[in-house]
N, C-alpha and C positions, 0 to 999 in steps of 0.2 A: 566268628571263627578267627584266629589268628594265623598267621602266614609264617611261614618260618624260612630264612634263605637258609637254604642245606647248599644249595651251589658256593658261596663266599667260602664255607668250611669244608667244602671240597675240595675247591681251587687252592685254598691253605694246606689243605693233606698232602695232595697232589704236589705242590712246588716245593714241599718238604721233602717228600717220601724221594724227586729228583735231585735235590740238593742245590736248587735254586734259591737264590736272596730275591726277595720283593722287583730288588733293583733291576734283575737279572728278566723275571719274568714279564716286567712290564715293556724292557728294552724289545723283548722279544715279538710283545703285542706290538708296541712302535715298528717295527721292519712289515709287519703284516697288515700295515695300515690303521691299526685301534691304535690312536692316543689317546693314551695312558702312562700317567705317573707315577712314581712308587707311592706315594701318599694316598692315588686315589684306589690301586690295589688294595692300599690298608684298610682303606675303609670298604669296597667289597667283599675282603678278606673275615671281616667285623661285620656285616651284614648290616650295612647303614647308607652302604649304597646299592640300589635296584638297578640291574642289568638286562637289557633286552637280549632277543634270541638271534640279535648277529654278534654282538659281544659274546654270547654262546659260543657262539662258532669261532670266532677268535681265541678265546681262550684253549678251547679243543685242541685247535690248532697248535698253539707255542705251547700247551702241557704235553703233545702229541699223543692225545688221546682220543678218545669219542664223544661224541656231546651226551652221549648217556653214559658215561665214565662221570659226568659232573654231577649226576642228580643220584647218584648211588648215598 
């Protein structure tokens, strides 16, 4: 069975659809304690980086959404 990140393409939807740059949303995981850099965004954004489920939360967090907002 193959695994599919649908969260990377979320968090991409998501930082679009607010009019956020990469730069903007990772600056925001940084203030919330997730370091994170724009590059390594790109690559969970690309689904080539696997995210645990306090990264979850973090994300939620600076997109100010739900953590089931990520997995739609």
């Amino acid at each position: 069975m193959e695994s599919k990140n649908i969260i990377g393409k979320q968090i991409r939807a998501l930082r679009i659809e607010q009019g956020l740059t990469q730069a903007q949303l990772a600056a925001r995981c940084n203030v919330l304690g997730y370091d994170l850099s724009r590059g390594a965004l790109a690559k969970v954004e690309a689904g080539c980086i696997r995210i645990t489920d306090i990264n979850i939360r973090y994300f939620a967090q600076a997109l100010k959404v739900t953590e089931g907002d990520l997995f739609k």
